[in-house]
Steps between C-alpha positions, in 0.01 A plus 500: 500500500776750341292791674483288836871490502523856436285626704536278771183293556348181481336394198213228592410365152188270410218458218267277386622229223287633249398887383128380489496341848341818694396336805835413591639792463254663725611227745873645457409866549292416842768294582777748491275711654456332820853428487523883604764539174644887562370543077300333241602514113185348335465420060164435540355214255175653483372884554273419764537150657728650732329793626434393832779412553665841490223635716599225766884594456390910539355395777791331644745808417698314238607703230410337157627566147323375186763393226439385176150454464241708638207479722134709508539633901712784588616353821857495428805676551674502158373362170841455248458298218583574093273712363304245335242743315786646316670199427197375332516787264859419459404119372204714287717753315800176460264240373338785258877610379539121426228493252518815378214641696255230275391152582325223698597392857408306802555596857610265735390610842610381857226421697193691704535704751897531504533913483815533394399293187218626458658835457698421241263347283257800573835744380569251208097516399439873538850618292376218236163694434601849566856491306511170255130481362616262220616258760219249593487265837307230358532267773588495831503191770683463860729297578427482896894510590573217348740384195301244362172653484660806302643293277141312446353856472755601276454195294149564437550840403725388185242237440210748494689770338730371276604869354599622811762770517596519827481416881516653836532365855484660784684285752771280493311143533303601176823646377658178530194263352438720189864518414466078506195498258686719289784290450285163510312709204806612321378825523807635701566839363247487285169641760671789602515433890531770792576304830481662891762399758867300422580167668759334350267317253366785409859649389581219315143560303640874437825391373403200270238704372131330632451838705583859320469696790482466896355751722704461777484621887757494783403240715835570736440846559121438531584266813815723628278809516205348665719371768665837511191718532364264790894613693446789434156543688648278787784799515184789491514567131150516307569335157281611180219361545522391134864464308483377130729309336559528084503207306761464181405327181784285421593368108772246432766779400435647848639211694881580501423826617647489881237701622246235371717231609476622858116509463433139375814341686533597850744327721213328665743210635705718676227558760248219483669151612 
């Protein structure tokens, strides 16, 4: 919305009610798309569901952009999205400074097919064996988007491993669930835990201590640029075809830093009614 005022367009939003609901938001895209919409800024829910899709918008000249999560065809204008390999690694070489590059943990992972979080758990994985060794994933469970089900997953991983260490979670609906078994356990603090993403709930985990560290990303300028790169093909400017945002790992004594501040509190009110 900020870039739409900016830049002068009008921002058509919609999505399904749910991040696992695929069919619908196949429904969404084709409906945009025979709307005749001028652009088409996508964060695709699953790497492939929405493949044809993009061939039928290619086909109708619309100019698409892929933001957040990403999809297996090439039949896009711009991908832009965090560089979720790398922030992986970030969560790898965070959680292993944690515990002292030594220990047990379980990996709370998003669901199938999502890209973007697959990525990260692929970056978190990799660093883990190449870098850290001594630190061992000995469990790992989705949580299929959804609060509850990570913490049920997460509950069952203290049950089944009662020395764990330490704890990883790759979205923020599993980041949310495992920092609730963790209290429920009073093990808050205690299972060294590296979240990904920062809603409010998930700040308030960081500061009274449930969470030690969030990986976050920048959600605002993720939507601002992929508005922006669809203007600027309208005006006869090629984007990138890929443009890779950083993510920041964020600890409690970061968070009355301004420039973190700005990151996990934009002034989202001031241009969504």
């Amino acid at each position: 919305m900020a870039a739409g005022r900016a830049l002068n367009v009008d921002v058509l939003w919609n999505g399904p009610s749910s991040e696992t609901d695929y069919a619908r938001q196949v429904q969404i895209v084709d409906s945009m798309i025979a709307r005749q919409v001028d652009g088409l800024a996508v964060a695709a829910q699953d790497r492939t569901t929405l493949n044809a899709s993009l061939d039928r918008a290619a086909a109708a000249h619309i100019p698409v952009t892929v933001f957040d999560s990403g999809v297996d065809s090439t039949n896009y204008l711009t991908f832009l999205a965090t560089n979720n390999y790398q922030a992986g690694q970030m969560a790898a070489r965070k959680l292993a400074a944690l515990l002292h590059d030594k220990g047990k943990i379980a990996m709370l992972m998003h669901a199938p097919g999502s890209k973007s979080t697959m990525d990260r758990e692929a970056g978190f994985e990799d660093t883990l064996r190449k870098d850290f060794p001594g630190v061992q994933i000995a469990a790992r469970q989705y949580s299929m988007s959804d609060r509850s089900k990570a913490r049920a997953a997460t509950e069952n991983f203290l049950s089944a491993q009662p020395d764990l260490d330490g704890l990883f979670a790759s979205a923020e609906p599993g980041s949310v669930g495992a920092a609730l078994a963790l209290k429920s356990r009073g093990l808050a603090g205690k299972v060294k835990f590296v979240a990904f993403d920062a809603s409010d709930d998930l700040v308030e985990d960081l500061k009274d201590g449930s969470i030690d560290a969030l990986v976050a990303q920048d959600p605002f300028r993720m939507g601002y640029e992929a508005v922006k790169t669809l203007v600027d093909k309208l005006h006869g400017i090629d984007p990138p075809k890929v443009i890779d945002l950083s993510a920041t790992v964020v600890t409690k004594g970061d968070l009355d830093k301004p420039a973190i501040k700005t990151l996990l509190f934009p002034d989202v009110k001031k241009y969504v009614n």
